[in-house]
C-alpha positions as a Markdown table, in Angstrom:
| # | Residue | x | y | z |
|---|---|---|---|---|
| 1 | Unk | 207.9 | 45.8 | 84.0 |
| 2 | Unk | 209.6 | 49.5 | 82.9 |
| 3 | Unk | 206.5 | 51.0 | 83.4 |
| 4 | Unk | 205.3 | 52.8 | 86.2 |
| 5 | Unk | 201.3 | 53.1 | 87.3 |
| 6 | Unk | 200.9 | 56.4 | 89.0 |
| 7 | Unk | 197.0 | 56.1 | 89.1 |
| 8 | Unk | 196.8 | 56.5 | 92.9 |
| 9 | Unk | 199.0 | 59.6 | 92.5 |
| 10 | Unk | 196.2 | 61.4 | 90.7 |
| 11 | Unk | 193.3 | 59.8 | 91.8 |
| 12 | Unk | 194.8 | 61.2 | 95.5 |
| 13 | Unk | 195.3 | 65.0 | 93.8 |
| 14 | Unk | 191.8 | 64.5 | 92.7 |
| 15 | Unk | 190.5 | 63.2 | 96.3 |
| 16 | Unk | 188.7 | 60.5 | 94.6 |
| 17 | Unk | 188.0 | 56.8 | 95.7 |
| 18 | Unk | 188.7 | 54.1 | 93.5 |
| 19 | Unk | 184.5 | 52.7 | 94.2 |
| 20 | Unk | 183.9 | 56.5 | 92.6 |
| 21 | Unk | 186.2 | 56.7 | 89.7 |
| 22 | Unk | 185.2 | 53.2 | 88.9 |
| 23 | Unk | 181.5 | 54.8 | 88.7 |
| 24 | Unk | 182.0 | 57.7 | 86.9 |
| 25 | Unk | 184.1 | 56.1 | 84.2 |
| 26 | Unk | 182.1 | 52.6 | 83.9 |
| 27 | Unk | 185.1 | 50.2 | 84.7 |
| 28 | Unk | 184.8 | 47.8 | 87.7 |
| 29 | Unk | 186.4 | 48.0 | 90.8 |
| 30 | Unk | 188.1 | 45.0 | 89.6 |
| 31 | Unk | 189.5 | 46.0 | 86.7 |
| 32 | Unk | 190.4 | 49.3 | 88.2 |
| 33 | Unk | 192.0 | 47.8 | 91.0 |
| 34 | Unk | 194.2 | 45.9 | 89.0 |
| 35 | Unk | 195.6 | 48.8 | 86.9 |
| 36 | Unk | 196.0 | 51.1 | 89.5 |
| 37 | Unk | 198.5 | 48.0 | 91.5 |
| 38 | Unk | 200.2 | 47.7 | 88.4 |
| 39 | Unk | 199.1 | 44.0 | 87.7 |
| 40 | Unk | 198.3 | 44.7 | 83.8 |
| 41 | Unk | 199.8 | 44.0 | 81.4 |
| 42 | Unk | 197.8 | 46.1 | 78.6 |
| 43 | Unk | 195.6 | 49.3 | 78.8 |
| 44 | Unk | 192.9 | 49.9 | 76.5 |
| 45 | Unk | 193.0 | 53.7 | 74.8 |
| 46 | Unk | 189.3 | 54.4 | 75.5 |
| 47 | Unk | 189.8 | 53.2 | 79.2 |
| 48 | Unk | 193.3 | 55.6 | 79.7 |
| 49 | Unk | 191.1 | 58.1 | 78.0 |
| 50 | Unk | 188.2 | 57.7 | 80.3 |
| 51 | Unk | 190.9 | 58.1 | 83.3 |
| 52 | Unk | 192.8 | 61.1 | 81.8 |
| 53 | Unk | 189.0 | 63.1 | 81.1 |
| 54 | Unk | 188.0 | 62.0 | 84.8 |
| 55 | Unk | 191.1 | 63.2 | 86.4 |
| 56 | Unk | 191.8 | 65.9 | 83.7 |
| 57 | Unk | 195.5 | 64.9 | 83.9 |
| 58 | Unk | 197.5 | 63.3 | 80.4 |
| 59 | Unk | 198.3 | 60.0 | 79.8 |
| 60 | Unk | 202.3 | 60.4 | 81.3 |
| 61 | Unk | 200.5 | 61.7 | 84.4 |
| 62 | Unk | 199.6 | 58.1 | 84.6 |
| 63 | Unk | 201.9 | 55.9 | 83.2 |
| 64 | Unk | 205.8 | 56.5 | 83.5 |
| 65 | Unk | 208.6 | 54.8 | 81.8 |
| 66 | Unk | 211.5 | 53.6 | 84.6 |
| 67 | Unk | 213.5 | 51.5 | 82.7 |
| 68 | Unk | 217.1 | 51.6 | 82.6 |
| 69 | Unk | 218.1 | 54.1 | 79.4 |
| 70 | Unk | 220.0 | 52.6 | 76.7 |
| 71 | Unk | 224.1 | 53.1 | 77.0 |
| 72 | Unk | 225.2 | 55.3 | 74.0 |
| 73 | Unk | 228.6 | 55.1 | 72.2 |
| 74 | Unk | 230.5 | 58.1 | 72.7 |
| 75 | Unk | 233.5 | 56.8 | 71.9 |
């Protein structure tokens, strides 16, 4: 996948456990688990917003694109 979880990154700035964020923000340790291992394939916009307003961080804080960029023609 090109895309990059960083959800431990900012739950660690935030020195907050993933059984507490799961609390605060109504997901289960599960679920939560899941995303922040990278094993998702999708991420609902009210559950990214839930993170981002818990963690007061944006969106890119969290996910990061690391795919190869595309070549250009420059000649």
């Amino acid at each position: 996948m090109d895309i990059q979880i960083n959800l431990d990154v900012e739950m660690a700035k935030n020195k907050i456990s993933l059984k507490e964020l799961s609390q605060r923000i109504g997901i289960s340790m599960t679920n939560l688990s899941l995303l922040k291992t990278g094993r998702v394939k999708a991420i609902r916009f009210t559950t990214l917003s839930a993170i981002c307003q818990e963690l007061a961080c944006q969106p890119g804080d969290i996910l990061e694109y690391v795919g190869e960029p595309k070549p250009t023609d420059d000649a």
